[in-house]
C-alpha positions in Angstrom: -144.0 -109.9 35.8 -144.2 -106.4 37.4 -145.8 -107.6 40.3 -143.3 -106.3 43.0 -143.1 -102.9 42.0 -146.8 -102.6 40.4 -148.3 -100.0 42.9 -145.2 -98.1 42.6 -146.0 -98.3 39.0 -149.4 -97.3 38.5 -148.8 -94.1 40.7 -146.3 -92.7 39.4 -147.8 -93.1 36.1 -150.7 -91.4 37.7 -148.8 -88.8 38.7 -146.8 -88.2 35.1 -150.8 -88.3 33.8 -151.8 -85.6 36.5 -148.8 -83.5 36.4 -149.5 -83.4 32.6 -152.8 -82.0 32.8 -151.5 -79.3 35.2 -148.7 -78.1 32.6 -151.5 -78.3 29.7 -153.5 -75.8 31.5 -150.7 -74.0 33.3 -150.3 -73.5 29.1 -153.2 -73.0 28.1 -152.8 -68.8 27.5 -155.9 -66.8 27.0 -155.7 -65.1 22.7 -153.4 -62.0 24.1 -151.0 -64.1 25.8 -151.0 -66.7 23.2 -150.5 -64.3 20.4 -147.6 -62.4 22.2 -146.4 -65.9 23.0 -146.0 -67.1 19.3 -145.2 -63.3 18.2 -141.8 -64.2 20.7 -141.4 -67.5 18.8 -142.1 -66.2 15.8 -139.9 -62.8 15.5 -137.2 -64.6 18.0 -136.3 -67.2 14.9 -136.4 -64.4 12.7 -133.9 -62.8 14.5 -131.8 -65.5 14.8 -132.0 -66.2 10.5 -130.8 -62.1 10.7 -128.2 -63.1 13.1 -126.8 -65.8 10.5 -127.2 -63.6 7.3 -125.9 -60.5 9.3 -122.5 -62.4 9.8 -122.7 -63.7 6.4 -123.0 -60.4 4.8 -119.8 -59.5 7.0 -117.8 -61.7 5.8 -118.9 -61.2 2.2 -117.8 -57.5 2.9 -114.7 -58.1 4.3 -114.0 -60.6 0.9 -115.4 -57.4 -1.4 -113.0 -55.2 0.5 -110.0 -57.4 0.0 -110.9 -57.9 -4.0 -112.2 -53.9 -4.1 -108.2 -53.4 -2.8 -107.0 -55.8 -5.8 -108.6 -54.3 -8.6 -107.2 -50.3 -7.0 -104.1 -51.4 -7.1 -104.3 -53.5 -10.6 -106.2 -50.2 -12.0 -103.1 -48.2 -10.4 -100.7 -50.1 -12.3 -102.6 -50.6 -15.2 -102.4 -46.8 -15.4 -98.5 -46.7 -15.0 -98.3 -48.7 -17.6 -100.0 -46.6 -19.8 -98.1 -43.9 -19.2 -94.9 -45.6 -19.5 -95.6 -47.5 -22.9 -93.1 -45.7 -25.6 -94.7 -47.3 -28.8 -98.4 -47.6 -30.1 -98.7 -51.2 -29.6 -97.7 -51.2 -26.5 -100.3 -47.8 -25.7 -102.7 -49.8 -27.7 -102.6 -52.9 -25.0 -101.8 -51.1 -22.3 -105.2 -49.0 -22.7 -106.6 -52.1 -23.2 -105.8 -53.6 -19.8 -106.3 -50.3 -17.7 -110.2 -50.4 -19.5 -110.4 -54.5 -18.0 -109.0 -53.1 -14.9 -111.5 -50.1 -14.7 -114.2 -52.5 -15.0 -112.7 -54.7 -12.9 -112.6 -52.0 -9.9 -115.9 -50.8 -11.0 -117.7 -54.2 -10.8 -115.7 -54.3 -7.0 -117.0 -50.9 -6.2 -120.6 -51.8 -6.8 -120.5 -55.0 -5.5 -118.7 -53.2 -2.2 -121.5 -51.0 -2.0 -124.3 -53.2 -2.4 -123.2 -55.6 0.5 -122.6 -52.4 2.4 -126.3 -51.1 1.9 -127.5 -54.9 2.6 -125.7 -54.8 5.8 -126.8 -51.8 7.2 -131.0 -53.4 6.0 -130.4 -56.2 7.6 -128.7 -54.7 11.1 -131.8 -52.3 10.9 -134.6 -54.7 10.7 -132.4 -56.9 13.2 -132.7 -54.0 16.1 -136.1 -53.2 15.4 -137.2 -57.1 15.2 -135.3 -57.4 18.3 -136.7 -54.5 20.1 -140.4 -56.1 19.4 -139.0 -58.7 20.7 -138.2 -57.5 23.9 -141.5 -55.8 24.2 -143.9 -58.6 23.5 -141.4 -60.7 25.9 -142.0 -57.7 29.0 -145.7 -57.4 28.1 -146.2 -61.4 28.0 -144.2 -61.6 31.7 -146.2 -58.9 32.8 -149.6 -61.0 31.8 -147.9 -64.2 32.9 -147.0 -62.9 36.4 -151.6 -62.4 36.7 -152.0 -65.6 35.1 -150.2 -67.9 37.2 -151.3 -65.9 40.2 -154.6 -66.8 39.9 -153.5 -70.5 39.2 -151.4 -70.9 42.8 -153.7 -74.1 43.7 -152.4 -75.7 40.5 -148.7 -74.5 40.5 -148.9 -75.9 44.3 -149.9 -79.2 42.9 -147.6 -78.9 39.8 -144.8 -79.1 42.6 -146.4 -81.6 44.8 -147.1 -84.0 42.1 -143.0 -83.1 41.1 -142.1 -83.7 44.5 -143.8 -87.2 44.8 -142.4 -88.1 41.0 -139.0 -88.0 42.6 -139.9 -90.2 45.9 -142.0 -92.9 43.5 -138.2 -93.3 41.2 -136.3 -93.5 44.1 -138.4 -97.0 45.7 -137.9 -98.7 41.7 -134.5 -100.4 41.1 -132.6 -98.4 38.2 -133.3 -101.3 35.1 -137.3 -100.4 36.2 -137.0 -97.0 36.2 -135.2 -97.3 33.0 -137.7 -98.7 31.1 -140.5 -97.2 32.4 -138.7 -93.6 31.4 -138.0 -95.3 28.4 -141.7 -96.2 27.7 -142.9 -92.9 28.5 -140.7 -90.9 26.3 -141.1 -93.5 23.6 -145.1 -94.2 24.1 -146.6 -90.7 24.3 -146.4 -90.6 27.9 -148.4 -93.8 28.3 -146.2 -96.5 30.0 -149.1 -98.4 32.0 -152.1 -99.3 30.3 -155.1 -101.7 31.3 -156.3 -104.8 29.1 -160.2 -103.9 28.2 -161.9 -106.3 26.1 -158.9 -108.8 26.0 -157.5 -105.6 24.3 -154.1 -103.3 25.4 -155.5 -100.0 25.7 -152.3 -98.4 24.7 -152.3 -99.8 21.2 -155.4 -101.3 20.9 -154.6 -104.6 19.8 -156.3 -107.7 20.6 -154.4 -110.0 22.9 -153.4 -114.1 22.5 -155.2 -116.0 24.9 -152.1 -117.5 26.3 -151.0 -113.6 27.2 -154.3 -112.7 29.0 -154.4 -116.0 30.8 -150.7 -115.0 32.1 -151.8 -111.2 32.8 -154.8 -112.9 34.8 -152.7 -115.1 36.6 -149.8 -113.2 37.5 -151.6 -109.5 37.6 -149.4 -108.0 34.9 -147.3 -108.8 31.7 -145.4 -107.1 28.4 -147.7 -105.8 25.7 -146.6 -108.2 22.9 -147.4 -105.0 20.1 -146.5 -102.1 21.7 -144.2 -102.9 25.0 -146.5 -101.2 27.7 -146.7 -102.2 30.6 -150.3 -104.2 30.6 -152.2 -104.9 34.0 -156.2 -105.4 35.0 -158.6 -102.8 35.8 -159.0 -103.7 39.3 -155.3 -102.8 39.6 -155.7 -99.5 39.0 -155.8 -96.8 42.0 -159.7 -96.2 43.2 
């Protein structure tokens, strides 16, 4: 089935399997780097939850400021009318309102403060999060820039294996290439596989006759389970 482009196949699935053992150990960090690497991680997405609730908290100010300015001025004219009021029942409500109104302003007031204080813990632990940040990110470089120095022989074969990657998709027609990506992305990177024991190695499962006679006969077939691409052992590159 895959006949014609088999040996294109096979190395360039060679070369996804190669290049990902390369980026495995390219990282692979020794305990420092890896614990400045998932201190980044780790304190960056804390950062950006500050970020969110930092802007949220804004905005929550800015709607306490608007309401703290409603309440002044209803507690402003509550108070006008108080001192206009010519009768006792009209004193009597009119104190009545400029108390609601007092408590009103008052509730505004705290509630003005408390996003104000909540702001200014949250911009603090934001800057000195961020800071961190920036450290571990300057250390981690620094330790990065030794490690993969003393890894040139594998970042050299990181790019050659890239390089060839990119001349083995340009010989395969685009519906090939297609579903070989495809395959890869969607089969854990496996997209070839061998039969073994009238088994696909990519699944495991135990193949019909009819489909091994076919794979035998024509070198290479469909995995009827899992969709790899199924071919002999003898196929493979010595």
């Amino acid at each position: 089935m895959y006949m014609d482009s088999l040996p294109i196949l096979l190395e360039l699935q060679s070369a996804h399997d190669g290049l990902k053992t390369i980026q495995r150990d390219l990282t692979a960090f020794p305990p420092e780097m890896a614990n400045l690497d998932a201190s980044v991680k780790k304190d960056g997405k804390r950062v950006q939850e500050l970020d969110k609730r930092i802007e949220q908290t804004r905005a929550q100010l800015e709607e306490g400021e608007t309401q703290h300015r409603h309440a002044t001025k209803a507690e402003a004219g509550a108070r006008q009318d108080l001192k206009a009021s010519a009768h006792k029942v009209q004193y009597t409500a009119a104190m009545r309102s400029l108390e609601e109104k007092e408590r009103h302003l008052e509730t505004a007031a705290r509630t003005l403060s408390e996003l104000g204080a909540t702001l200014k813990d949250l911009e603090a632990e934001r800057e000195r999060l961020a800071a961190s940040v920036e450290d571990a990110r300057r250390q981690f470089k620094e330790l990065h820039d030794i490690f993969l120095s003393e890894r040139e022989s594998q970042i050299v074969g990181r790019d050659r294996l890239t390089k060839r990657i990119e001349e083995l998709e340009a010989q395969l027609d685009q519906a090939a290439l297609s579903r070989f990506n495809r395959l890869m992305q969607n089969r854990g990177g496996r997209a070839v596989v061998v039969m073994e024991n009238d088994a696909c190695t990519g699944c495991n499962t135990k193949l019909r006759m009819p489909l091994i006679f076919k794979l035998r006969s024509e070198g290479s077939v469909t995995c009827e389970t899992c969709q790899r691409i199924l071919c002999l052992p003898h196929s493979l590159p010595k």
